[in-house]
C-alpha positions as CSV (number, residue, x, y, z in Angstrom):
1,X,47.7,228.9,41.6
2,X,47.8,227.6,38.3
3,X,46.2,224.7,36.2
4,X,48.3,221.2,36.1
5,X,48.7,217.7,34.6
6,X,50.0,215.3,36.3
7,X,50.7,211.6,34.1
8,X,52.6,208.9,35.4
9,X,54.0,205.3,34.5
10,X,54.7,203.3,37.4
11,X,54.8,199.3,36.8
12,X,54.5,198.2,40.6
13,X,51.0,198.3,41.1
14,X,51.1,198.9,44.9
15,X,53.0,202.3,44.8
16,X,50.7,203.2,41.9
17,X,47.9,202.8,44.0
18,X,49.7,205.4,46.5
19,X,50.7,207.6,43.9
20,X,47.4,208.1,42.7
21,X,46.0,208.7,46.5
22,X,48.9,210.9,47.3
23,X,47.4,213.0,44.2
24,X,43.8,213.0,45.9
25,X,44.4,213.8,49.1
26,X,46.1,217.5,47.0
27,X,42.9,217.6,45.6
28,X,43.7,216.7,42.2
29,X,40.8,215.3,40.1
30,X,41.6,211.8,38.1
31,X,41.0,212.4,34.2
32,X,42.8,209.4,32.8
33,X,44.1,206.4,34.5
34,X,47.3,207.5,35.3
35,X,46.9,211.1,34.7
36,X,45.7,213.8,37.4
37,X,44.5,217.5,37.0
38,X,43.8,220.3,39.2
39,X,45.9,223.7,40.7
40,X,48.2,223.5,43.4
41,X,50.4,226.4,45.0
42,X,53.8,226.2,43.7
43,X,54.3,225.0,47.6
44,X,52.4,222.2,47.3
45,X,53.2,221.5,44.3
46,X,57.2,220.6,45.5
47,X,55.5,218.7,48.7
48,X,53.4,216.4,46.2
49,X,56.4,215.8,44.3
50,X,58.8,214.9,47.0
51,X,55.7,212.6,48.7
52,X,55.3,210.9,45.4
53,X,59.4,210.3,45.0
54,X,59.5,208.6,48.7
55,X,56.5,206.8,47.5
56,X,58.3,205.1,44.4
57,X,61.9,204.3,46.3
58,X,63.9,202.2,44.5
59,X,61.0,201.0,42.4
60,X,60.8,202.3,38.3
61,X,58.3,204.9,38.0
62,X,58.2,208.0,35.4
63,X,56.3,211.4,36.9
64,X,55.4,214.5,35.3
65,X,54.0,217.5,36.7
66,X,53.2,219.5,33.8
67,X,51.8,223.4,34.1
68,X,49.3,224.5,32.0
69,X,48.6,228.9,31.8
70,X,45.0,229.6,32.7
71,X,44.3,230.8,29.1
72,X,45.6,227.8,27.9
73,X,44.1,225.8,30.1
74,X,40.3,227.4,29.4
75,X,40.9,226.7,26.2
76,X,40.7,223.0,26.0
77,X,38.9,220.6,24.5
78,X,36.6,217.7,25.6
79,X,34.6,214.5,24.7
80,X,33.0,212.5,27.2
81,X,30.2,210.7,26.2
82,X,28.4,208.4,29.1
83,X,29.8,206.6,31.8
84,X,32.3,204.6,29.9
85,X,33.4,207.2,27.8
């Protein structure tokens, strides 16, 4: 397994919506609006993707699945301050 990023720019706000629960139901965690992180098997990492291009059709939509090394990864920085960041 390894550590990913997944960021997205889809304008119809439907398939956006299914995007986005398409990434939970991998058990990716939400960091940004439109960005997801998490690991995922190189497996599921091609099912997600395939999932998320019937998802967007026809309609515009930009996806990235980025990987991240593990070192890399645990070497990140942070700020989150309260609820509303």
């Amino acid at each position: 397994m390894v550590y990913l990023l997944l960021i997205y720019d889809i304008t119809h706000d439907g398939t956006r919506t299914k995007v986005a629960s398409a990434c939970e139901d991998y058990g990716l965690d939400r960091v940004q609006y439109s960005a997801f992180s998490g690991q995922l098997s190189r497996t599921h990492q091609e099912e997600l993707m395939l999932r998320i291009r019937d998802l967007l059709g026809e309609k515009t939509g930009h996806v990235q699945l980025i990987p991240v090394a593990v070192d890399d990864w645990e070497r990140r920085l942070e700020i989150e301050v309260g609820e509303d960041g």
